[in-house]
N, C-alpha and C positions, 0 to 999 in steps of 0.2 A: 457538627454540620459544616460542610464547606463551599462556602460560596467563590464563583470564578467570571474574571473581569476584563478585561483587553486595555490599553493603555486608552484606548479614545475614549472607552465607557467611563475613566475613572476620572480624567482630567476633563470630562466634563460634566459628570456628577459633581467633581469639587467645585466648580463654579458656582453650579448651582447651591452650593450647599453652603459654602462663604458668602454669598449672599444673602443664605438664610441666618449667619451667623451674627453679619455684622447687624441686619434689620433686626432682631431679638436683641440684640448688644445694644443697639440705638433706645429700643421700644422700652426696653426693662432697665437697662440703667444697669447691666451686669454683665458680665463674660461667664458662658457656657462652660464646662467643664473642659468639652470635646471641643470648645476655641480657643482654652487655653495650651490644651495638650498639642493641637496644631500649629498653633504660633512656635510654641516651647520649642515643637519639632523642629522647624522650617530655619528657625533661628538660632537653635542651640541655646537656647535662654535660659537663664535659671531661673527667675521672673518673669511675670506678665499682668500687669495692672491694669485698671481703668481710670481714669483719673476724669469722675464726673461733672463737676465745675469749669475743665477748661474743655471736657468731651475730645481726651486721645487714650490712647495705647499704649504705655509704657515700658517696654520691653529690654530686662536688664540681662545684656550679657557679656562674659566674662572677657576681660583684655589681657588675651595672649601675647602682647608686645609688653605691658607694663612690668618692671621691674617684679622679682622672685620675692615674696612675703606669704609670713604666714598668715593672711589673708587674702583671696583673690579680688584682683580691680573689675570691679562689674562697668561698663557701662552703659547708661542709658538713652537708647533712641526712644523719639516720641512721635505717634503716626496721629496726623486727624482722624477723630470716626466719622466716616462721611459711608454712608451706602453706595454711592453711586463712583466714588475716585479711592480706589483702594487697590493702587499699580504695586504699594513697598510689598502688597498681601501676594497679588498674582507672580511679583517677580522674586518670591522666595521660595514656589515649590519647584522641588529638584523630581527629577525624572531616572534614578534607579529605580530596577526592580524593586528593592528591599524598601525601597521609601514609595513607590506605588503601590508595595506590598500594604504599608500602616496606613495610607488615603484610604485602601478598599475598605482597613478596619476601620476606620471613621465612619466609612458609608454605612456598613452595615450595623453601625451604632444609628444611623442616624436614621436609616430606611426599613429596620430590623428590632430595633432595640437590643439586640443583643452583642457583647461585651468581646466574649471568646472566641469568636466564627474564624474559621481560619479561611485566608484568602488568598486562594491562587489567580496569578497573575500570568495570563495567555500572551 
């Protein structure tokens, strides 16, 4: 099945829908699957934690400037969970096709349930 989206429909279902994520993230004390793959996304992260005692977001990614080893230098920003001020969230989605492409398949995880839908983007 394939579902089809315009750039307004999607960037403002994702609103809507990060606010559905961080209020679940708040209420249960856990990160979503589909909040963490978004964050993953947004940031290129290869981690994404909760860290429930100080209530942030832990997001560890990779330092491109740091010296060549055989280990990569991850590092760690930390965002408040706050529902209502969540600017680091809003100013991380990018606006290609191909990355409005993976917001639709969010949505239609989120509005759909289903996993595979392929989503064209008008």
């Amino acid at each position: 099945m394939t579902t089809y989206y315009n750039e307004f429909e999607i960037k403002a279902a994702m609103k809507e829908i990060v606010a559905d994520y961080l209020k679940e993230c708040i209420e249960c004390e856990e990160l979503s699957e589909d909040f963490v793959d978004l964050i993953k996304y947004n940031f290129l992260a290869k981690y994404v934690s909760l860290d429930k005692t100080k209530r942030i977001i832990e997001i560890g990614v990779e330092d491109s400037k740091a010296p060549a080893s055989h280990y990569p230098v991850i590092k760690i920003f930390s965002f408040k969970l706050d529902e209502f001020e969540n600017k680091w969230l809003d100013k991380s989605f990018k606006n290609e096709k191909e990355d409005l492409t993976f917001y639709g398949k969010l949505l239609n995880r989120k509005r759909y349930n289903h996993r595979n839908m392929e989503v064209v983007v008008l």
